[in-house]
C-alpha positions as a Markdown table, in Angstrom:
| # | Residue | x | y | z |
|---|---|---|---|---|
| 1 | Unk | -6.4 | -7.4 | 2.6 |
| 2 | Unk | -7.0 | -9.4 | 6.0 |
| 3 | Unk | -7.1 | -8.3 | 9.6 |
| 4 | Unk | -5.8 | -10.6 | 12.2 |
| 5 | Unk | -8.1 | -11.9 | 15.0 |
| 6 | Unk | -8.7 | -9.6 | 18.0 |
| 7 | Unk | -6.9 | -9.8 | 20.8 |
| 8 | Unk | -8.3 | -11.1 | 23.9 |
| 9 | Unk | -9.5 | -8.2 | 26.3 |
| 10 | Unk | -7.3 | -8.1 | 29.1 |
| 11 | Unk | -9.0 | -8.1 | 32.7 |
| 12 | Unk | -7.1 | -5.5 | 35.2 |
| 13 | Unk | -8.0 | -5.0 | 39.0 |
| 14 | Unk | -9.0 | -1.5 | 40.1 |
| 15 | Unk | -8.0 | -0.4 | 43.6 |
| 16 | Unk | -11.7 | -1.1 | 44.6 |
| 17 | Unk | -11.5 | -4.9 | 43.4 |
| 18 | Unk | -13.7 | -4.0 | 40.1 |
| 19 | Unk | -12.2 | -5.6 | 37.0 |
| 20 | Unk | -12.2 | -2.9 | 34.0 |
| 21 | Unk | -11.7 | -4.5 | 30.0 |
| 22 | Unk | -8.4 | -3.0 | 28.9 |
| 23 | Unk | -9.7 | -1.6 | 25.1 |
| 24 | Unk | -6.9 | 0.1 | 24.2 |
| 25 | Unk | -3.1 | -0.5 | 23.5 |
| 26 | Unk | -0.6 | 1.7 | 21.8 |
| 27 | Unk | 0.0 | 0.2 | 18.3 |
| 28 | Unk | 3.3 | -1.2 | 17.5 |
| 29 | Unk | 3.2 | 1.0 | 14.5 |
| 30 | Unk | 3.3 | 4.1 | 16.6 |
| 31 | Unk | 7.0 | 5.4 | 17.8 |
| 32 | Unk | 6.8 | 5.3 | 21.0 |
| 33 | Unk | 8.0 | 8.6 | 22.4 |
| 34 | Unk | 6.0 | 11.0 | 23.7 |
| 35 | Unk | 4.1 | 13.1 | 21.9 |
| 36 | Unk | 4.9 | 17.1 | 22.1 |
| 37 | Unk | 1.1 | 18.7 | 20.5 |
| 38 | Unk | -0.6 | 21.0 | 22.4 |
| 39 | Unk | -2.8 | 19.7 | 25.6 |
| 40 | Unk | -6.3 | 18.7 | 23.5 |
| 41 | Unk | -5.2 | 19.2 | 20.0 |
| 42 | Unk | -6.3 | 16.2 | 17.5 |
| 43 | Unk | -3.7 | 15.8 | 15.7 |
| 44 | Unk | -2.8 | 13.0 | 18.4 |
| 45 | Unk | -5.4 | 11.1 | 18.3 |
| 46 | Unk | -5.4 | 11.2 | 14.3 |
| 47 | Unk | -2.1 | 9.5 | 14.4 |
| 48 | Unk | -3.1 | 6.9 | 16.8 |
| 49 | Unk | -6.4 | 5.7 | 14.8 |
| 50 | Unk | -4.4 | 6.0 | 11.5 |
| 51 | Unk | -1.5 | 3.9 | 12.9 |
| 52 | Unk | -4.2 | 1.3 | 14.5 |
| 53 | Unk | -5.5 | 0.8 | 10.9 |
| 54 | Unk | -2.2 | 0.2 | 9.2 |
| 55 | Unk | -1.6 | -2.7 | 12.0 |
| 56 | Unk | -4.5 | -4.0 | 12.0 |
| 57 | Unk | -4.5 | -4.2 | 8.0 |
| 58 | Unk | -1.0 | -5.8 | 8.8 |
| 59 | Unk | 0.1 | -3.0 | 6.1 |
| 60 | Unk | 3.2 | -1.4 | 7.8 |
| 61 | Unk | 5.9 | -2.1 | 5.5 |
| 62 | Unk | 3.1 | -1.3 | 2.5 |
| 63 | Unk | 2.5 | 2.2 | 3.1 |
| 64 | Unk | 4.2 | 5.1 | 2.6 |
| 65 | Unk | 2.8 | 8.9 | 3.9 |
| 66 | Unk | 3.6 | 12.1 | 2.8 |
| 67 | Unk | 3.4 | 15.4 | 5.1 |
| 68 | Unk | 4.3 | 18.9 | 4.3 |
| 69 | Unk | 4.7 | 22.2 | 6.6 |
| 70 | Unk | 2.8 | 22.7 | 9.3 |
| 71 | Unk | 1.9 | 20.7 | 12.5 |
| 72 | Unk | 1.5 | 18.2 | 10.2 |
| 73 | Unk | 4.9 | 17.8 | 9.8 |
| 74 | Unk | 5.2 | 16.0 | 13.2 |
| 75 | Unk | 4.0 | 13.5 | 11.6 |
| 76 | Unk | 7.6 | 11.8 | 10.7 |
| 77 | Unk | 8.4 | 11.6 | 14.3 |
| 78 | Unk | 5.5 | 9.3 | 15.3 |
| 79 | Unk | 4.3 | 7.3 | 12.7 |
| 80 | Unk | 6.3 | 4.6 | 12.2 |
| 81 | Unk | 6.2 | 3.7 | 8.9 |
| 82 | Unk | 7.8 | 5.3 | 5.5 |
| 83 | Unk | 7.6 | 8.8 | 5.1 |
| 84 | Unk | 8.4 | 11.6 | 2.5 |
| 85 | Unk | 8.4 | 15.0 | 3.5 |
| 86 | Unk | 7.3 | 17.7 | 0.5 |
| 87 | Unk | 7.5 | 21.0 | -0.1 |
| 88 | Unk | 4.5 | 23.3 | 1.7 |
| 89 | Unk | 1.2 | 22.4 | -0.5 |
| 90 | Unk | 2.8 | 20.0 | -2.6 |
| 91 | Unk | 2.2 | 16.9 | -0.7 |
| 92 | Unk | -0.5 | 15.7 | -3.3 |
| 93 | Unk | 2.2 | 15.8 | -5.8 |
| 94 | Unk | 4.6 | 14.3 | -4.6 |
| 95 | Unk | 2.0 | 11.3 | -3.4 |
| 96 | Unk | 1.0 | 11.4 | -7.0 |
| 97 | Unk | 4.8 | 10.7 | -8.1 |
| 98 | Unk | 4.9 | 7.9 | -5.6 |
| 99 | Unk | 1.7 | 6.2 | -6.2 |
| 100 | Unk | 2.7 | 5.9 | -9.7 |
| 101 | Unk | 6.2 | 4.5 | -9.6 |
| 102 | Unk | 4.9 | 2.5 | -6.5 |
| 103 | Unk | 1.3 | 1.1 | -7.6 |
| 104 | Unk | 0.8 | -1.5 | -5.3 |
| 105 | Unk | 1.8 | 0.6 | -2.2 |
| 106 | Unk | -1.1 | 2.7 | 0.0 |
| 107 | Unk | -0.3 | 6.7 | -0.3 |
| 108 | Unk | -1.7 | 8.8 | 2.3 |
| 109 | Unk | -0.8 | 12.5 | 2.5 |
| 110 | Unk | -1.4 | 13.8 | 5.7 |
| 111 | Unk | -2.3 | 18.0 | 5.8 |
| 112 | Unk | -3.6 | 20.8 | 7.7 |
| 113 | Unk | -5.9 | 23.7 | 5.8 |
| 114 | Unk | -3.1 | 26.2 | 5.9 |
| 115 | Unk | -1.4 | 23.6 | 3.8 |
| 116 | Unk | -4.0 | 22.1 | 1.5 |
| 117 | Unk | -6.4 | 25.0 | 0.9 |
| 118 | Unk | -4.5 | 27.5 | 0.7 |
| 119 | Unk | -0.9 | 27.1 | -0.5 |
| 120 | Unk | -1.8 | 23.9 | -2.2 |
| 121 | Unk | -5.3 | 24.3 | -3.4 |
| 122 | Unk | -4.3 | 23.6 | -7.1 |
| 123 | Unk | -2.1 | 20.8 | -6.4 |
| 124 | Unk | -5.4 | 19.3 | -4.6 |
| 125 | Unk | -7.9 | 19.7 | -7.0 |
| 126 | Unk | -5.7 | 18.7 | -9.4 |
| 127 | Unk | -5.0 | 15.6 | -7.9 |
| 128 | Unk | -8.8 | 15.0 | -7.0 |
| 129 | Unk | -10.1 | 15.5 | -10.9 |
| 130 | Unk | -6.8 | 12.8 | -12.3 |
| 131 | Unk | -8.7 | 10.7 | -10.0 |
| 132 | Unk | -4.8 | 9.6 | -8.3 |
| 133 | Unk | -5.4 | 6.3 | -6.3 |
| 134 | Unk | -4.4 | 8.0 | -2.9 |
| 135 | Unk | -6.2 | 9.2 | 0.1 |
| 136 | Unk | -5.9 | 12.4 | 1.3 |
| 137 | Unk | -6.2 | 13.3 | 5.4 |
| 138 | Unk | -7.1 | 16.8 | 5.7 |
| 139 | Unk | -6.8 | 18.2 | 9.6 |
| 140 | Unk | -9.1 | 21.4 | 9.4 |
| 141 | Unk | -8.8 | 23.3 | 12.3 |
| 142 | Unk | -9.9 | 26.6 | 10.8 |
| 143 | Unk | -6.8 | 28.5 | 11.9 |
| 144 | Unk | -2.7 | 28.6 | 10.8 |
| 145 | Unk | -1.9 | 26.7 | 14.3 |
| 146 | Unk | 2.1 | 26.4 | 13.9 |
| 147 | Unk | 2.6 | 29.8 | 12.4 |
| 148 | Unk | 0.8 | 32.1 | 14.6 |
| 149 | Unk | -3.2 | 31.6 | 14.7 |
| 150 | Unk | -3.4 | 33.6 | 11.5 |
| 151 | Unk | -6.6 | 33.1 | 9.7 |
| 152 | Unk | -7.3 | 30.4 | 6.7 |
| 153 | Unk | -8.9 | 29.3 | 3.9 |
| 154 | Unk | -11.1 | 27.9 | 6.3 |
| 155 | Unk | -12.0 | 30.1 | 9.5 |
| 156 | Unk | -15.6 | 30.2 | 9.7 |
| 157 | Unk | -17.6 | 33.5 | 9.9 |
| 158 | Unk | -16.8 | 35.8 | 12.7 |
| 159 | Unk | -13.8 | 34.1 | 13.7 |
| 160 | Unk | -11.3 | 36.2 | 14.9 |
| 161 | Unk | -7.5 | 35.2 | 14.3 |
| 162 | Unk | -4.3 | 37.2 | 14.7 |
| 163 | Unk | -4.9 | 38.5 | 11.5 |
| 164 | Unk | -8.4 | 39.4 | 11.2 |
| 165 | Unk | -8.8 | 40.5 | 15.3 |
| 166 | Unk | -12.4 | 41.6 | 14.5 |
| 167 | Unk | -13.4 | 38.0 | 13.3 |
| 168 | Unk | -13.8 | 36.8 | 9.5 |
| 169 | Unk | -15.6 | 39.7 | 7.4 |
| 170 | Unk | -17.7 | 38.2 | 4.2 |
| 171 | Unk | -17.2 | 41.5 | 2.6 |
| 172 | Unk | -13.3 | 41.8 | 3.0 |
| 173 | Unk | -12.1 | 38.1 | 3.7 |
| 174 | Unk | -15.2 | 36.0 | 1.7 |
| 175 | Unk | -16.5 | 32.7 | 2.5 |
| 176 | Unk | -14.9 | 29.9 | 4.4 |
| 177 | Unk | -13.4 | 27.6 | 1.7 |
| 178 | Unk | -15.3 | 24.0 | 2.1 |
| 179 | Unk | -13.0 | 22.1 | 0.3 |
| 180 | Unk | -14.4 | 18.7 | 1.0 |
| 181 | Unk | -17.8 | 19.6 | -0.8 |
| 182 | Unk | -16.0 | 21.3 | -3.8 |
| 183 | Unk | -14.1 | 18.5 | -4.3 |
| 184 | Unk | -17.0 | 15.9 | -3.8 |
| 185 | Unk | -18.3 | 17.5 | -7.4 |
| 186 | Unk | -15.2 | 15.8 | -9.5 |
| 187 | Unk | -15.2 | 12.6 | -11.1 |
| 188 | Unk | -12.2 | 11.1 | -9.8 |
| 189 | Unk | -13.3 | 11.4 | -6.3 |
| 190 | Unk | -14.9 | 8.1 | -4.9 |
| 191 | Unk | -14.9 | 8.9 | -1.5 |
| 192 | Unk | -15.3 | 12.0 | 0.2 |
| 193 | Unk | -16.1 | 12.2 | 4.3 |
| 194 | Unk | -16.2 | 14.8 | 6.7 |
| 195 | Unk | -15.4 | 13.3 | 10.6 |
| 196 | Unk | -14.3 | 14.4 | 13.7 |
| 197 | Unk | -12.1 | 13.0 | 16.7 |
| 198 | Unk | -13.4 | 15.0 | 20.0 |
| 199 | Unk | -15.6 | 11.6 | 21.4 |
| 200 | Unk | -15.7 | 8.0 | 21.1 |
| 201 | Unk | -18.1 | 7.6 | 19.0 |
| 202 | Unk | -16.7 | 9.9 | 16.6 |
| 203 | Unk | -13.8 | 8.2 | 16.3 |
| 204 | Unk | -14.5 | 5.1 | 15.5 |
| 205 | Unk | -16.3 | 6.6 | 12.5 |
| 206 | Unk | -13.4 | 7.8 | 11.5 |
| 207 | Unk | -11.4 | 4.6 | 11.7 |
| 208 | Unk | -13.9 | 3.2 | 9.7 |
| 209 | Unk | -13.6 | 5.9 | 7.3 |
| 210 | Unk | -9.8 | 4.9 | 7.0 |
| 211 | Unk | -10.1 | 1.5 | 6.5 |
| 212 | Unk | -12.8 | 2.1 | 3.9 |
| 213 | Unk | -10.0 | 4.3 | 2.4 |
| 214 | Unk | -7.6 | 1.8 | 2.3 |
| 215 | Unk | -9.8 | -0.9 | 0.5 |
| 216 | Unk | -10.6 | 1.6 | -2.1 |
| 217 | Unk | -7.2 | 2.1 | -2.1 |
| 218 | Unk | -6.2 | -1.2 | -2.6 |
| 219 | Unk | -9.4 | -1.7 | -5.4 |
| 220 | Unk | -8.1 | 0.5 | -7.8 |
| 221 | Unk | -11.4 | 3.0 | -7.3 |
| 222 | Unk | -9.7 | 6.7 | -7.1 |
| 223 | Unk | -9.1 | 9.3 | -4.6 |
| 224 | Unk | -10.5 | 9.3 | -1.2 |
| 225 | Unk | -10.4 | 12.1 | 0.7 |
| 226 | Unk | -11.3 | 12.5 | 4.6 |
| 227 | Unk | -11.5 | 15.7 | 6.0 |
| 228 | Unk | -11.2 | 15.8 | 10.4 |
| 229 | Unk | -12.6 | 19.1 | 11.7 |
| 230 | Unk | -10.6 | 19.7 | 14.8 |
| 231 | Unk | -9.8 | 21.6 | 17.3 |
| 232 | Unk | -6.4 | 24.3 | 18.1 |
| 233 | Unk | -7.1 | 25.2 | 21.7 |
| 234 | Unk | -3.8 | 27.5 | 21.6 |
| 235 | Unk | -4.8 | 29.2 | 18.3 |
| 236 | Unk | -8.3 | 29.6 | 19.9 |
| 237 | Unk | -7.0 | 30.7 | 23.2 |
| 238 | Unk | -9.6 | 28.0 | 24.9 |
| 239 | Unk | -8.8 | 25.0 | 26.9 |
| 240 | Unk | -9.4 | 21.9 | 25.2 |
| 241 | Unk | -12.8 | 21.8 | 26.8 |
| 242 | Unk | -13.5 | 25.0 | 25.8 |
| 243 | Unk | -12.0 | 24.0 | 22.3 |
| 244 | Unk | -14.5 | 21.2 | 21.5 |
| 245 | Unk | -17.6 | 22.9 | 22.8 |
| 246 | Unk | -16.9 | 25.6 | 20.7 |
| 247 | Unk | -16.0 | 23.9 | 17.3 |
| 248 | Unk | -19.5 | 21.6 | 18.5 |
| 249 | Unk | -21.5 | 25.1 | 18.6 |
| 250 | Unk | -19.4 | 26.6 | 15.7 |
| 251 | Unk | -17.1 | 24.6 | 13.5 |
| 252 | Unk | -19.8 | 22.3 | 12.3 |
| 253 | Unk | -22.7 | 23.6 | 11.2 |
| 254 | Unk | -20.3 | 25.2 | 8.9 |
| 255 | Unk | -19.1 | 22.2 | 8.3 |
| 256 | Unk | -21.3 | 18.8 | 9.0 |
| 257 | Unk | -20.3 | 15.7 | 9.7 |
| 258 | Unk | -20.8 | 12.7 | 8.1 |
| 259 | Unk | -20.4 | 10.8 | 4.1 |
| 260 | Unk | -20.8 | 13.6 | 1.5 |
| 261 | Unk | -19.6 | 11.3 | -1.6 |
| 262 | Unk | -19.3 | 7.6 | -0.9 |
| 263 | Unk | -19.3 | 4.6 | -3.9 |
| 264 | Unk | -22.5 | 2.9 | -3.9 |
| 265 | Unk | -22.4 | -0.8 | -2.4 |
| 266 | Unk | -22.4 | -2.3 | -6.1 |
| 267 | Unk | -19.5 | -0.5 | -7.1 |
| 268 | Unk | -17.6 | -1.6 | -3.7 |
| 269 | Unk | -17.6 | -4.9 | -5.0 |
C-alpha cells in the first residue's frame, strides 16, 4: 500500500496582507454536493477523514462500504466509492459475504448504535469472534437520531430520550451497552479503538486509526473495529456547542478514549 507525496501547501492572502497555509482540500473521493446532517453532527466529518484516507491510500476503486438504516445510510450519497446498502443490523453480514467473494478488496461497514448494538448485536459479535478481515465504523451517539431521539443500547445513565423522559434507569433500562470493550475480549479482534471527531487533535487520531485499519486490512490480521463517540445536537436538544461540551462532561467517562485492543508492534510486521 503507498501514499503519494503531499501536496505543496498553498499560500493564500488574507484581507489584512497575512498569508495563511491552506491545510485542507475536499477529497476527490467525496461527492461533491452538499451535505444535509444536522448543524454540528459528526457524521460529516467522519466521511470526510474516511474519504481522505481512501485517496490518500490511492484505494478508491479497491473499496467497497456497506451502510444500513439510519443516518448512516447517507452515506451512499457522499462517499464516492462502491457501496452496498443492507438490511437494518445486517451490514456485518453482508460485508462478511463481500469480503469473502472479494478477498483482496477493503470492507468497511459504516453504522450508528441503533443499528449495530441493538438490532444487529448478533450479527456483530458474530462477525468479530470469525475474526472477518473487515473493519467496522461504529458512530455512537448514544441516542436513535433519525428515528426520533429514542433511547439505545448505548445512552448513558440519566440520559433522558423520548422514550425514557426521566433519563436511563439501571433498574428498569440496565447498563449502557459498551460494545467496543465486549468485543475487545474475542480472539478475532486485532484492533479495537475508541476516538472521537469534536477537535483537531482528535481527529487526526482517528485518521490514524483508519489507516492502521486498512493496513491490517490489507495484512490479512482480522477485524478492526473503531468506535467514534459523537454527538446528536437535535436528539439532545443542544446546539452543537452545547452538544460537545456535554458528551466531553458525559459521554466519555462512560466511554474513554483511546486504543483498548491494538496488535503488538511484532505482530504488525
Amino acid at each position: 500500500m503507498t501514499r503519494p507525496h503531499t501536496e505543496p501547501q498553498i499560500q493564500i492572502d488574507s484581507p489584512a496582507n497575512q498569508d495563511y497555509e491552506l491545510v485542507y482540500k475536499r477529497p476527490d473521493t467525496l461527492v461533491d454536493i452538499p451535505m444535509h446532517y444536522c448543524p454540528g453532527c459528526g457524521h460529516s466529518v467522519v466521511h470526510r477523514v474516511l474519504m481522505e484516507v481512501v485517496e490518500e491510500l490511492g484505494i478508491q476503486s479497491e473499496t467497497v462500504g456497506v451502510a444500513p438504516v439510519g443516518c448512516s445510510v447517507f452515506a451512499y450519497d457522499y462517499l464516492d466509492i462502491d457501496m452496498q446498502e443492507a438490511a437494518h443490523g445486517r451490514a456485518t453480514a453482508v460485508a462478511t459475504g463481500i469480503k469473502r467473494m472479494l478477498p483482496d478488496k477493503y470492507v468497511f461497514t459504516y453504522q450508528g448504535d441503533g443499528d449495530l448494538a441493538a438490532i444487529g448485536t448478533a450479527e456483530t459479535i458474530h462477525t468479530a469472534n470469525r475474526g472477518e478481515n473487515i473493519l467496522i465504523i461504529f458512530i455512537n451517539n448514544g441516542i436513535y437520531g433519525m428515528t426520533g431521539g429514542q433511547m439505545a443500547p448505548t445512552t448513558i445513565l440519566g440520559a433522558p430520550t423520548t422514550t425514557s423522559p426521566k433519563g436511563r434507569d439501571v433498574a428498569i433500562h440496565g447498563n449502557p451497552l459498551k460494545i467496543a470493550d465486549l468485543l475487545a475480549i474475542l480472539p478475532g479482534t486485532i484492533y479495537v479503538t475508541r476516538q472521537s471527531v469534536h477537535k483537531p487533535g482528535t481527529v487526526r487520531k482517528l485518521k490514524k486509526a483508519l489507516i492502521k485499519s486498512l493496513e491490517l486490512q490489507q495484512q490479512k490480521k482480522g477485524l478492526c473495529f473503531i468506535e467514534v463517540v459523537s454527538n446528536c445536537p437535535s436528539g439532545w436538544k443542544m446546539t452543537p456547542v452545547e452538544a460537545n461540551q456535554w458528551m466531553e462532561e458525559n459521554m466519555f467517562p462512560e466511554y474513554p478514549l483511546g486504543d483498548i485492543k491494538s496488535p503488538s508492534s511484532q505482530d504488525e510486521q
